[in-house]
Structure formats: structure tokens, C-alpha cells
C-alpha positions as CSV (number, residue, x, y, z in Angstrom):
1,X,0.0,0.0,0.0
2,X,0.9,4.0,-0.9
3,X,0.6,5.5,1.9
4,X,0.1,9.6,1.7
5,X,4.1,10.6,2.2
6,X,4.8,8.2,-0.7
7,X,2.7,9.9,-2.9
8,X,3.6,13.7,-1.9
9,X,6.8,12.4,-2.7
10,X,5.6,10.9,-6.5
11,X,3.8,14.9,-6.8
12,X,7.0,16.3,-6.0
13,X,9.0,14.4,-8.5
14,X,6.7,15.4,-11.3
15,X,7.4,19.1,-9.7
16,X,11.1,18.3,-10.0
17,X,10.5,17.5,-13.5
18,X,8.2,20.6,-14.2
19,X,11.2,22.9,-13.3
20,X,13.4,21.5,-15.5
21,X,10.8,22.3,-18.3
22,X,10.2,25.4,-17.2
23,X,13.8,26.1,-16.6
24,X,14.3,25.1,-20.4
25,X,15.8,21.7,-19.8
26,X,14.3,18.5,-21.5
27,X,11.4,17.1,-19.3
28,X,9.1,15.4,-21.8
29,X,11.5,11.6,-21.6
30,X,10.7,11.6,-17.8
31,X,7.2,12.9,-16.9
32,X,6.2,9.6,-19.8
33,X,8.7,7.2,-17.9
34,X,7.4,8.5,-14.3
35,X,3.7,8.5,-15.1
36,X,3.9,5.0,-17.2
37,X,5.3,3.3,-14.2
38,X,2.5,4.8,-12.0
39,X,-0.4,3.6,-14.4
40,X,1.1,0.5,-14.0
41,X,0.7,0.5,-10.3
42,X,-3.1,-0.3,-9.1
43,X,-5.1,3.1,-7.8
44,X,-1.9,5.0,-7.4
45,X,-2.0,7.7,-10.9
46,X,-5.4,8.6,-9.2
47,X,-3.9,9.9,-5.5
48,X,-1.1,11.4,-7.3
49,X,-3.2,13.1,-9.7
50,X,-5.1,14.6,-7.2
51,X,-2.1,15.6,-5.1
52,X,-1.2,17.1,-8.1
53,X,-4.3,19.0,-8.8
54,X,-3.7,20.6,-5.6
55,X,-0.3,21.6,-6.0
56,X,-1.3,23.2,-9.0
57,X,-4.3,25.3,-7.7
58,X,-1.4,26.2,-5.1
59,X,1.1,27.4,-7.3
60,X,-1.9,29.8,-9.3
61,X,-2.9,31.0,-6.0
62,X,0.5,32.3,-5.0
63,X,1.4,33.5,-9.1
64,X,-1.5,35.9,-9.9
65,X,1.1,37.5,-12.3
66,X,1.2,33.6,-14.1
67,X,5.0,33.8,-13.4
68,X,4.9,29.9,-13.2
69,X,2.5,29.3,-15.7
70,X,4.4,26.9,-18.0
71,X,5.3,24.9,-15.1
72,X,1.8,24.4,-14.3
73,X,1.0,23.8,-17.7
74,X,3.7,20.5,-17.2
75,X,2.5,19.9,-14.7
76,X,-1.0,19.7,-15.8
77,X,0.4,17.3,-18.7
78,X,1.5,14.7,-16.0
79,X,-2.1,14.7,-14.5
80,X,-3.4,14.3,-18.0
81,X,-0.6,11.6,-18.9
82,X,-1.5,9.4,-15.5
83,X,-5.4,9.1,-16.5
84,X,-4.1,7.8,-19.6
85,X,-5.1,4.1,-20.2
């Protein structure tokens, strides 16, 4: 079983990915590797999704200027990637 620090840590390794896009590095190999391996782990893409989903609303809350708007946009592309089937 996941338990919740497991998957704040999964949400923060998309995040760690997401800066490297936003800081203009290649991201795109590793948010498919990272979110491939989740699907394939029973009811887990869901949680992090979520977790996800929050730290996004998060980050728009705190960057009314959209500063960090690209790296929400990644991230929003892993939460798309783990519904994937």
C-alpha cells in the first residue's frame, strides 16, 4: 500500500520535473517514464493526480502574475498523462 508521504513524494517528483521544463531543460522523456510506471501500479496515478491538482491550484494561488505558468502547464500534462489508459 501507498501510503500519503509516498505519494507527496511521486507529486514532488513530477514538480522536480516541471522545473526542468520550465527552466528550459528537457522534461518530456521523464514525466512519460514516471507516469507509465504509475499507471502501472493499481489506484496510485489517481492519488497522485489529485495531489497534483492541488499543488497546481497552489502554485496559481501564490502567481497571480502567471510567473509559473508553464510549469503548471507540465505539470498539468503529468495529470493528463497518468489518467491515460
Amino acid at each position: 500500500m501507498t501510503d500519503n508521504r509516498d505519494i507527496l513524494d511521486l507529486a514532488n517528483r513530477f514538480e522536480s520535473i516541471a522545473t526542468d521544463g520550465f527552466e528550459g531543460r528537457p522534461y518530456r522523456p521523464a514525466l512519460d517514464e514516471l507516469a507509465r510506471g504509475l499507471r502501472a501500479q493499481a489506484g496510485v496515478a489517481p492519488r497522485v493526480a489529485h495531489a497534483l491538482g492541488v499543488m497546481i491550484r497552489l502554485i496559481g494561488e501564490s502567481d497571480p502574475q502567471g510567473r509559473f505558468a508553464a510549469k503548471t502547464a507540465i505539470l498539468r500534462e503529468a495529470v493528463a498523462l497518468l489518467g491515460e489508459g
